[in-house]
Each structure stands twice: as C-alpha cells, then as structure tokens.
N, C-alpha and C positions, 0 to 999 in steps of 0.2 A: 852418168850425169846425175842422176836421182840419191843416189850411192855418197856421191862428194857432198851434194847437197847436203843430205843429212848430215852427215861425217861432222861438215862445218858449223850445222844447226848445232850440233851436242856440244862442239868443239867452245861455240860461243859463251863468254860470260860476261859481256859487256854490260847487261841490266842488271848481272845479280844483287850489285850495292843497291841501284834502285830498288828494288822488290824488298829488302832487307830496311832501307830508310823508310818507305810505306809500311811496312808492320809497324815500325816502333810506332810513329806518326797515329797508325790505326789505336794502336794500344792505350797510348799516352791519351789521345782523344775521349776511348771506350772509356775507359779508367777515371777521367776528369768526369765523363756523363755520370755517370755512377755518382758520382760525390756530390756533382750538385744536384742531381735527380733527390738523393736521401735530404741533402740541406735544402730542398725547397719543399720537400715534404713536410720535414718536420716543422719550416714555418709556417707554412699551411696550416696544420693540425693545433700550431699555437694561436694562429689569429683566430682559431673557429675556436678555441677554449676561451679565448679573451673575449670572442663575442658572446659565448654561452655565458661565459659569468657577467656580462656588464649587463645583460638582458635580465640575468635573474637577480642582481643588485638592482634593480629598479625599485623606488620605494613608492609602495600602490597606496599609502596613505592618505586622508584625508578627512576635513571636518566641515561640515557645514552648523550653523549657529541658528536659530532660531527666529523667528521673527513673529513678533506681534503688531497689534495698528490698536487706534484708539479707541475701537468699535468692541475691546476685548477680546477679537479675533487670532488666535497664533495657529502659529505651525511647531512642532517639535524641530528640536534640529537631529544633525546625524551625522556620527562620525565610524570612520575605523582606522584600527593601528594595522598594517602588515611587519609580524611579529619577524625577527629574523628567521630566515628559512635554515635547514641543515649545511646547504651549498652556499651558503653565501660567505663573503670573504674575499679575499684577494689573490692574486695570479703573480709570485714572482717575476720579476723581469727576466731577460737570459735564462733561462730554466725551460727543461723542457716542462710542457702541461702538468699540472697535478690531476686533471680530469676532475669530475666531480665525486661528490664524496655522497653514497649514499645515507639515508635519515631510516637505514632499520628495517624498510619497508620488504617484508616477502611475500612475494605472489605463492598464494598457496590455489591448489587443485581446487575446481569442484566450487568455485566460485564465495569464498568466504575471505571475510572481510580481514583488516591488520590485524582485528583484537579476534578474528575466528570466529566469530557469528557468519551467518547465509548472508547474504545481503540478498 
C-alpha cells in the first residue's frame, strides 16, 4: 500500500507547470523590486540635493538705514551682503545630483586653521 503510494507520488506531475509559473511570477516581481527600489533611491537622493542647494541659495542679505530725530540724536545704520558661496548655483533638472562642490577647504591634523596657523 505505502509502496503504490509513493510510486504514484513520484509518478505525479500535475503541479509542475504551477511551480514553474510561480518562479517566473517570483522573478519578474524580484526583478521589478530592484528597479524601483534603485529609481526611488535615486529620487530620494535628488530631492535631498535640491533641498541642500535651495537652503544654501538662501540670500541672508540685508540693510537697515539709519535714523535721526530733531533733538540731533541718530543711530548708525547697518548692513550686509552674503557674497556668493562656492555651492551655490543650480541643480539640473532630470540629472542625477551633482552633489556639492567643495570651496578648497582641507581639514588638516593637529588643529590648524585653512591658511595653517593654530587656531
């Protein structure tokens, strides 16, 4: 009885196509994750460069003017320009990041400054 059993177990291929349709299915699925797994990275990593650059195109400028009264009393005014930075600039569209663009600057050992003095 056990004997036939099996015989007929082996003998079986009535699932194989299913098992065979499930791979491809698993493949085609795996294979798509991948793809947009990489395409939602990479837009990821462009919207955080478009935020890094719109943050540091911020223009910190300003002027205040002066004021005097009749009494001969003033006040100085005050201003400042934020000169353009190294990174500033713009971000192709569709392209992936250009990242930022360093201004030069090396961290040297031992605590000394851009131009090599101690600080």
């Amino acid at each position: 009885m056990m004997t036939h059993l099996l015989r007929r177990f082996i003998r079986d291929e009535a699932g194989a196509v299913l098992v065979v349709e499930i791979m491809i299915v698993l493949v085609v699925l795996g294979l798509g994750t991948i793809a947009g797994l990489a395409f939602m990275r990479d837009a990821f990593v462009q919207e955080l460069a478009d935020t890094g650059l719109a943050v540091n195109n911020l223009d910190q400028s300003y002027t205040v003017t002066g004021v005097s009264n009749s009494g001969g009393d003033s006040v100085n005014g005050s201003s400042f320009n934020d000169n353009e930075d190294a990174n500033d600039g713009s971000d192709p569209a569709n392209l992936p990041p250009t990242g930022l663009i360093l201004d030069g600057h090396v961290d040297t050992p031992g605590g000394a400054g851009e131009d090599g003095s101690q600080i």
